[in-house]
C-alpha positions in Angstrom: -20.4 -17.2 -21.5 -19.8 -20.3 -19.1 -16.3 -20.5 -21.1 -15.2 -17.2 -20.8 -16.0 -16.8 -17.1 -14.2 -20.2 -16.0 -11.2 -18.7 -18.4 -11.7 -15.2 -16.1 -11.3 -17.0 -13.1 -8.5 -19.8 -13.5 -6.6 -16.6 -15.2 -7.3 -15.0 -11.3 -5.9 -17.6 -9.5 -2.6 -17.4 -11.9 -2.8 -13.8 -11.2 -2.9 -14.6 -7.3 -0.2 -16.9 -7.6 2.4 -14.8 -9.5 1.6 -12.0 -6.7 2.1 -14.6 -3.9 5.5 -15.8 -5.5 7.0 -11.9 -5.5 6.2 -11.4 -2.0 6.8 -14.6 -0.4 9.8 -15.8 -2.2 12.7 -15.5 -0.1 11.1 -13.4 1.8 13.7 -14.8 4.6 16.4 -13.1 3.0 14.9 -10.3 1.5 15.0 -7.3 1.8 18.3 -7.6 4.0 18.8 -6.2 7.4 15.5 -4.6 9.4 15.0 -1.1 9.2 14.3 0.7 12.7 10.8 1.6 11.8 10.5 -2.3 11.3 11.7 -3.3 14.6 10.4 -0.5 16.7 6.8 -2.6 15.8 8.3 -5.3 16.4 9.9 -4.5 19.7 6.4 -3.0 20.6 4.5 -6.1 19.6 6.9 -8.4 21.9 6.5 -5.6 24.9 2.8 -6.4 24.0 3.3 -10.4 24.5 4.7 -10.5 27.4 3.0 -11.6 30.3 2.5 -7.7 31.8 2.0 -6.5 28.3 -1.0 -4.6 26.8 -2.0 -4.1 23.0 -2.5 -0.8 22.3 -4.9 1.3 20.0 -2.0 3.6 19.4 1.7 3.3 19.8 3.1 6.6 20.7 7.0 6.0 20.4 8.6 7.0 16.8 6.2 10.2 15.9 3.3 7.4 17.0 1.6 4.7 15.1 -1.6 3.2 14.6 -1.6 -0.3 16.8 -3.9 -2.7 14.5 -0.6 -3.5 12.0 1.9 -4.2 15.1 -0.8 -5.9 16.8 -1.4 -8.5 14.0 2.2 -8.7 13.7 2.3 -9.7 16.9 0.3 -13.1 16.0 3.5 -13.7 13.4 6.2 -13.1 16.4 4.4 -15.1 18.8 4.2 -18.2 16.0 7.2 -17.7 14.0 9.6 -15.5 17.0 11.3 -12.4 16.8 12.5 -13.1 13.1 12.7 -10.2 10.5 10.2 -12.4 7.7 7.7 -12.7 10.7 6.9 -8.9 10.5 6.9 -8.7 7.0 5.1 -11.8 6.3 2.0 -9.8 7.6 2.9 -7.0 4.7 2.7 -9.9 2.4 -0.1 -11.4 3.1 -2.0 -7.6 2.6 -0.2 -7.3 -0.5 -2.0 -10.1 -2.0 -5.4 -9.4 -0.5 -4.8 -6.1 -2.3 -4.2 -7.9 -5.7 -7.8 -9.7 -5.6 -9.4 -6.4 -4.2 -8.3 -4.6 -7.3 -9.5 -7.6 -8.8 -13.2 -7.1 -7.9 -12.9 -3.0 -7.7 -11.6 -3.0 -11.1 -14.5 -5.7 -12.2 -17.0 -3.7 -10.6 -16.5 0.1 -11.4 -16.6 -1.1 -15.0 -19.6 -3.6 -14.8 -21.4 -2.1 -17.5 -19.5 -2.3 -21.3 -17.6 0.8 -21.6 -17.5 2.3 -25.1 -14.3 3.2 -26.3 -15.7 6.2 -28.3 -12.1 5.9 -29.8 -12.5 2.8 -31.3 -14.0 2.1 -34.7 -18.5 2.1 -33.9 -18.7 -1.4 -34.7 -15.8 -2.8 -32.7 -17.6 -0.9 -29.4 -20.9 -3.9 -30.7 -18.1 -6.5 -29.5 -17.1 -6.1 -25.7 -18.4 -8.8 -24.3 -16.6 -9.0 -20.6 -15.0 -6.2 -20.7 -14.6 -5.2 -17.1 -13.6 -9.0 -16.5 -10.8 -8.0 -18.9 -10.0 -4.9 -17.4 -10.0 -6.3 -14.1 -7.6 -9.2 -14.7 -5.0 -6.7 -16.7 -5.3 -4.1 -13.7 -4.7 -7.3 -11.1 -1.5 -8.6 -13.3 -0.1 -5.2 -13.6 -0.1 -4.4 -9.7 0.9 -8.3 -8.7 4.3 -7.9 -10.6 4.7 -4.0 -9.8 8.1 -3.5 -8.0 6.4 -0.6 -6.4 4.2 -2.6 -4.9 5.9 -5.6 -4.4 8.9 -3.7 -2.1 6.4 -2.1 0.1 4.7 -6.1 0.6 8.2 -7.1 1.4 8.6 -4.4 4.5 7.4 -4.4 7.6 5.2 -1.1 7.4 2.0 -0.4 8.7 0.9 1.2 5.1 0.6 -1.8 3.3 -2.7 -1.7 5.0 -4.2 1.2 3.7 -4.7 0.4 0.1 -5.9 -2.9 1.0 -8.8 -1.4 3.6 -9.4 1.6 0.4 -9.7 -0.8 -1.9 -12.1 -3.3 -0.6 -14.1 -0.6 1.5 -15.0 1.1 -1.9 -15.5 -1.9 -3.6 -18.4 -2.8 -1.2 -19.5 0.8 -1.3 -20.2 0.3 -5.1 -21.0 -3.0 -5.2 -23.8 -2.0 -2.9 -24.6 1.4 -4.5 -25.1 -0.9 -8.1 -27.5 -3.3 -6.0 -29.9 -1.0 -4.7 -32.9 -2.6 -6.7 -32.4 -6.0 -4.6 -33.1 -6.7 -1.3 -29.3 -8.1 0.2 -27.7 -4.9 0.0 -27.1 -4.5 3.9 -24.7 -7.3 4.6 -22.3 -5.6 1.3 -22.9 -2.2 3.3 -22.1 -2.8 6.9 -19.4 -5.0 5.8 -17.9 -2.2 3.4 -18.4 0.6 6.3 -16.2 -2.0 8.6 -13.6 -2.6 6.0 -13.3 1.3 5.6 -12.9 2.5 8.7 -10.3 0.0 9.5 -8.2 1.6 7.2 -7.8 4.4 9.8 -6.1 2.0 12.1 -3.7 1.8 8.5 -1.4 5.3 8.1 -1.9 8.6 8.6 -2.4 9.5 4.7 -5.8 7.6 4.6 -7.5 10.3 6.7 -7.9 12.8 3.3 -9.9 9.4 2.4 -13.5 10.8 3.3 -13.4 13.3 0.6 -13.2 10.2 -1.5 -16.4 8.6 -0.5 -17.9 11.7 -0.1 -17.6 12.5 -4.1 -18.7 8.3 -4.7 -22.1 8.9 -2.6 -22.6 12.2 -4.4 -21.9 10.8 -7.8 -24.6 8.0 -7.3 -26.9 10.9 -5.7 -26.8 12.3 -8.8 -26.9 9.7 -10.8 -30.6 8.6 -9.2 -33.5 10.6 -9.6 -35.7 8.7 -8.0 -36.5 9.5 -4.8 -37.1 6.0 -3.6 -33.4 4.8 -4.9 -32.5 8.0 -3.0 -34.2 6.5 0.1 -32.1 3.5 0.1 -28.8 5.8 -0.9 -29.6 7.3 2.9 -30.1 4.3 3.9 -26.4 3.0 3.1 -24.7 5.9 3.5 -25.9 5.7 7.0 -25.2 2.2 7.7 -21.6 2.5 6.0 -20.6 5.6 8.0 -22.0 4.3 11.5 -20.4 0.9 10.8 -17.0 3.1 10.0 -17.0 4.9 12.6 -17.3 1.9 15.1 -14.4 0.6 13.4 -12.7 3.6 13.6 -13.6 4.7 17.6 -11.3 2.9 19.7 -8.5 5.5 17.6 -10.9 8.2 18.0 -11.0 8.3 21.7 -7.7 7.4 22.0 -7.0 10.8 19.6 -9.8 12.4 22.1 -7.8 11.3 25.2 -4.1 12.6 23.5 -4.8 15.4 21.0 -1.0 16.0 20.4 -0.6 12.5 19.1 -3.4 13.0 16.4 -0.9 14.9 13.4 2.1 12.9 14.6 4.7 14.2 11.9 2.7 16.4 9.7 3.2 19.7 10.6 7.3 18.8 11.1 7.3 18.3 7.2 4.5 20.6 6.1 5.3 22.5 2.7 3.6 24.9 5.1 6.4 26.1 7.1 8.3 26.8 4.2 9.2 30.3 3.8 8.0 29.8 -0.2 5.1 27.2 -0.1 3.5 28.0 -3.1 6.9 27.7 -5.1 7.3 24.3 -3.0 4.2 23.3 -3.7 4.2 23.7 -7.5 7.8 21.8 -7.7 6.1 19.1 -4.9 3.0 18.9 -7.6 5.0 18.3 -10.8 7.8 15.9 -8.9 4.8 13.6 -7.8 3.1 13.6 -11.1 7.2 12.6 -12.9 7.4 9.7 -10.6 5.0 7.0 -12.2 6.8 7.6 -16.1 9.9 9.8 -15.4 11.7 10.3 -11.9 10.9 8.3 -9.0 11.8 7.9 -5.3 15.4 8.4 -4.5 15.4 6.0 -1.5 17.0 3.0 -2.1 14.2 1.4 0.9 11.1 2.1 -1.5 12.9 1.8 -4.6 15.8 1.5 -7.1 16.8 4.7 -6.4 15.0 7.6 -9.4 13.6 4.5 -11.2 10.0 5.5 -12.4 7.5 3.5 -10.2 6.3 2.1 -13.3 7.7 -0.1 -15.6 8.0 1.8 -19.0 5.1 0.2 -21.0 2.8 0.0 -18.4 3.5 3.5 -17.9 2.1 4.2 -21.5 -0.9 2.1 -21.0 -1.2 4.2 -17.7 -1.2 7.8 -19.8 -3.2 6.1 -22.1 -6.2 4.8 -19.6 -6.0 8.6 -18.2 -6.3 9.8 -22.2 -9.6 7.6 -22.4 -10.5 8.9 -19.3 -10.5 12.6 -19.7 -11.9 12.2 -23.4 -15.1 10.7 -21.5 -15.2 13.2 -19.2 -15.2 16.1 -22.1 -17.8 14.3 -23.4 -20.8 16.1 -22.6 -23.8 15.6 -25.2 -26.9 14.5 -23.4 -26.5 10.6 -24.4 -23.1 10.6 -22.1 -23.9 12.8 -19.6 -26.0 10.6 -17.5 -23.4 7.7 -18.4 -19.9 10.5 -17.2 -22.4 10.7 -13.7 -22.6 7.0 -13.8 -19.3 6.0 -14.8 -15.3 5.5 -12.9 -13.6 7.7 -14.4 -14.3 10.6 -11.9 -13.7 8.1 -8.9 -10.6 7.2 -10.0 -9.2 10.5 -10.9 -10.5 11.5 -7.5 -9.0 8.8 -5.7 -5.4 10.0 -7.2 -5.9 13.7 -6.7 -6.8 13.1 -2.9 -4.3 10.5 -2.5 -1.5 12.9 -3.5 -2.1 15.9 -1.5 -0.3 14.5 1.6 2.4 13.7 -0.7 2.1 17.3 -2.2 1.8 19.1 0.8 4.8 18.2 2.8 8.3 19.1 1.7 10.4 15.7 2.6 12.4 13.2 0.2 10.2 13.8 -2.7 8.9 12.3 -4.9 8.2 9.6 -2.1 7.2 6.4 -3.4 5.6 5.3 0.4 3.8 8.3 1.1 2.1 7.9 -2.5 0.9 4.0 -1.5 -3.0 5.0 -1.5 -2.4 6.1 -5.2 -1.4 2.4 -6.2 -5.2 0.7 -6.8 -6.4 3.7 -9.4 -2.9 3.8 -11.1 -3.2 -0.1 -11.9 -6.9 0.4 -12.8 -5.8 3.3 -15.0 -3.5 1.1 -16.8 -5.6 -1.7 -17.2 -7.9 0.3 -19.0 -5.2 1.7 -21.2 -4.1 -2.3 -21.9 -7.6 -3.6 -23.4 -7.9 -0.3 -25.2 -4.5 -1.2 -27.3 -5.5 -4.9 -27.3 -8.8 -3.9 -29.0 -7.7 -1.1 -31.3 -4.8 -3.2 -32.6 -6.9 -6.4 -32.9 -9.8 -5.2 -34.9 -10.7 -6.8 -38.2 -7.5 -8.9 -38.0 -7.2 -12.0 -40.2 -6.8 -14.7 -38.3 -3.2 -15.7 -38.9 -2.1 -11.9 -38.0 -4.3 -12.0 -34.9 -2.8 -15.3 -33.9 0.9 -13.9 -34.0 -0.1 -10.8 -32.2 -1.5 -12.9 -29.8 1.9 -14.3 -29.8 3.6 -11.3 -29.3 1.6 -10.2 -26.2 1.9 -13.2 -24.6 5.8 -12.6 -24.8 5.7 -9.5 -23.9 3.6 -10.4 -20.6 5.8 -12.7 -19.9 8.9 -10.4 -20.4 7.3 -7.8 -17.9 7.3 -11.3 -15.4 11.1 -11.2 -15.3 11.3 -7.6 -15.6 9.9 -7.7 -12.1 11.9 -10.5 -11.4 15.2 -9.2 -12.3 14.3 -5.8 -10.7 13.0 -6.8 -7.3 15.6 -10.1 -6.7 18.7 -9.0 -8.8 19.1 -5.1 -9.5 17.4 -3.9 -6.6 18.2 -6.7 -3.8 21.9 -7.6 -4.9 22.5 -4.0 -4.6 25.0 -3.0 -2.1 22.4 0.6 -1.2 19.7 -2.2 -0.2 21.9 -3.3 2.9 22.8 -0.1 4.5 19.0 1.3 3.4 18.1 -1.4 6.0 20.6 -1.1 9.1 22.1 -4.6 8.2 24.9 -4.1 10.2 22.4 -3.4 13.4 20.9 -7.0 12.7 24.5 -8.3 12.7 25.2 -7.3 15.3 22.2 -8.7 17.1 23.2 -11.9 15.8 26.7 -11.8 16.9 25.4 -10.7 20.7 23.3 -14.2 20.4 25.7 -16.2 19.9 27.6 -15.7 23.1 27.2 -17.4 26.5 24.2 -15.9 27.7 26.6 -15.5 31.2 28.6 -13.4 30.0 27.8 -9.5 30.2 27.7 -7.9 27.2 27.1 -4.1 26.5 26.1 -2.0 23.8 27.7 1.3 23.5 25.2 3.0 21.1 26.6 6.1 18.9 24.1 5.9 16.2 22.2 9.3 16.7 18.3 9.1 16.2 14.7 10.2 17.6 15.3 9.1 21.0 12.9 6.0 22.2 13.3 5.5 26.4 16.1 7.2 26.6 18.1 5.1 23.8 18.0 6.6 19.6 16.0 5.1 17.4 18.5 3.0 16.0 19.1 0.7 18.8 15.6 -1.0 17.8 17.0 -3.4 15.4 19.6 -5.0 17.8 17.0 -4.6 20.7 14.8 -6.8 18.4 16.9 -9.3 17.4 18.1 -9.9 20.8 14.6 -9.4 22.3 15.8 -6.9 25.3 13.2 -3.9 24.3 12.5 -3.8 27.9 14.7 -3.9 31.4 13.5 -7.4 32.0 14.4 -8.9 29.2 17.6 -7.1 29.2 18.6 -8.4 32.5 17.4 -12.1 31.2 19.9 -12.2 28.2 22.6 -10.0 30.5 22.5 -7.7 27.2 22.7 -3.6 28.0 22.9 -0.5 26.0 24.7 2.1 27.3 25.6 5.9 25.5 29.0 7.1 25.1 29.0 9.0 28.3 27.8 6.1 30.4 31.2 3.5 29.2 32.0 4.2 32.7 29.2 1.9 34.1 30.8 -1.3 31.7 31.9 -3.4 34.3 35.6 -5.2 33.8 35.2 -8.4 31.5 32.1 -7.9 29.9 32.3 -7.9 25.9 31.8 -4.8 24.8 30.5 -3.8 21.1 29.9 -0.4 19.6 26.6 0.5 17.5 27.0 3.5 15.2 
């Protein structure tokens, strides 16, 4: 026992490490450029620095954003400066935190031994650690994920959201498992704080309730006794009031600017289609062919219609959701306490919910960003799938056959390593898409404006067309960042000015002149 749990947790910390490697390494370089979105944060975070500046709750310019991610990017800017890597090492650093939630989600929704009904009866006598297992497959598979590796590598305020999910149900049903102690309060108010950060994360997490809605209702059911059903009050309660004082300061800002609350959502609503049932049945089976089949098209959130997962995790996926829906049919009374009790509802919840912003709204589909609060149960899914396989195919094997198969997957683990590798750093970042998917050319010419005499006038004639931010289009953000003149006072510091095509006339005579488009 002693062995195996050391073993567990020295493979964790390998696990952490390979996930801090793919979205730290290079991270200088990589991805190239800086999108608007990107810089537009960041240009709000140094507005927010400045010595008249305020942190916000809510950013309204670009269709709005939550304020928490820019804000905490703005610790990066103010310790590294106004570099590209310093708003994305933010993303990283979530990414990771994500890893080890899924970690201890994974570990904990599987606590007690599942039995693989599929499996031969007397294997099932033999799974000792099971969820350890389980947990460290489903923590391997999303650390060397490209999927979730790009969207660690941008600077995006979603990153968040499957980090706050992940760890805010975690405590949930860490605590909901403990209710026969006495130090389940801490695990609560600390999960209802984690939760309801996550609405400070991306608009998608707000179909999240209906999530913990079905968790409390599953462990409701679950308990008949009417004193564990005390102390189920008891922590729904304390999670929900904790949430919502994470959540308030959004809230009344929301209260206070009711327009700002759907921010895109009704633009790109399969809604205001003039066929939204056909849309939505094409929107449905899209989403479901992007994990195995056909994924995002965007070269930003991925090699452009690669399936978002690499081709034998995405067997071990179908297979985890195969085990899954066989103990769900499963319905003789020894298993219908334990379908009540058990993950497989949550996590097929948790992707259902997650996809129906993705479903419901008729842009760039499938859409590999909009789909980020699918990530944790996908992983999960496929761990359960992997340890499956490993124990069908390991059963009542003589020990030299065992040892090469042991081999064998060790290889192949290793050959999903540079998979990632070679997917991430050489056929997705060497690709020529990557640098124009990222307004490159914007970030050169920010460069190219720093470099002169500070003296010298020098004027930006911006053609680029985009949503228009203070009277300039969206694409001027990169340069504005680079060169750190987001605002009239810092533009008249570093004698940098943007002007549109109709305004050349103000250029003064023998100031360098450059056009953005």
């Amino acid at each position: 026992m002693f062995k195996s749990l050391v073993i567990s947790r020295w493979s964790l910390v390998i696990i952490i490490i390979v996930a801090a490697f793919f979205r730290l390494y290079n991270i200088a370089e990589l991805p190239p450029g800086l999108y608007p979105d990107e810089a537009m944060n960041g240009n709000n975070a140094l507005e927010a620095l400045s010595p008249n500046g305020q942190f916000k709750w809510f950013y309204p310019e670009n269709n709005g954003r939550e304020g928490l991610f820019i804000n905490i990017q703005a610790l990066s800017i103010y310790t590294f400066g106004n570099e590209p890597w310093a708003l994305r090492l933010i993303s990283a650093i979530f990414g990771i935190l994500t890893v080890l939630g899924v970690y201890f989600l994974a570990k904990e929704l599987f606590r007690e031994n599942l039995k693989f009904k599929i499996l031969n009866p007397k294997q099932n006598q033999n799974l000792n650690n099971l969820n350890s297992k389980i947990a460290l497959l489903s923590s391997f598979f999303l650390a060397i994920n490209f999927w979730h590796i790009n969207f660690s590598r941008i600077g995006f305020r979603a990153i968040m959201a499957p980090l706050f999910l992940t760890w805010g149900i975690y405590f949930l049903i860490k605590t909901l498992n403990s209710l026969k102690t006495k130090n389940y309060k801490l695990k609560t108010m600390l999960g209802g704080l984690i939760y309801g950060l996550g609405f400070h994360s991306y608009i998608a997490y707000r179909v999240t309730p209906l999530l913990i809605l079905i968790i409390i209702a599953l462990y409701w059911l679950q308990n008949k006794d009417w004193q564990i059903r005390k102390k189920i009050l008891l922590v729904v309660s304390g999670y929900t009031l904790m949430a919502l004082v994470a959540f308030a300061p959004l809230g009344l800002y929301f209260l206070q600017h009711p327009q700002d609350f759907f921010g895109r959502t009704t633009q790109v609503s399969v809604f205001n289609s003039p066929t939204p049932l056909k849309d939505l049945g094409i929107n449905i089976a899209k989403t479901a062919g992007m994990f195995n089949f056909s994924g995002d098209w965007n070269w930003r959130h991925n090699i452009a219609g690669q399936p978002l997962l690499f081709w034998p995790i995405g067997i071990l996926f179908i297979i985890g959701i195969i085990l899954g829906l066989k103990k769900l049919i499963d319905i003789n009374r020894d298993s219908l306490r334990d379908i009540y009790r058990y993950s497989f509802i949550i996590l097929f919840s948790w992707i259902i919910i997650a996809s129906l912003p993705i479903i419901i709204s008729n842009e760039g589909l499938p859409h590999a960003l909009r789909a980020i609060l699918m990530i944790p149960p996908v992983f999960i899914l496929a761990g359960v799938g992997g340890v499956w396989l490993y124990k069908k195919m390991t059963y009542n094997l003589q020990p030299t056959t065992y040892n090469a198969l042991l081999i064998a997957i060790c290889l192949l683990l290793i050959g999903i390593v540079i998979n990632a590798y070679y997917s991430y750093f050489i056929k997705w970042g060497k690709n020529p898409n990557v640098q124009g998917a990222f307004a490159q050319n914007y970030v050169d010419i920010g460069r190219q404006l720093n470099a002169l005499p500070k003296e010298l006038p020098k004027y930006v004639v911006v053609k680029a067309g985009g949503v228009d931010v203070r009277g300039l289009p969206m694409p001027t953000q990169t340069t504005m960042f680079i060169t750190d003149t987001f605002t009239p006072e810092k533009r008249k510091e570093n004698n940098i000015f943007y002007v549109l095509p109709n305004e050349i006339d103000k250029i003064p005579q023998g100031a360098y002149t450059i056009i953005l488009d």
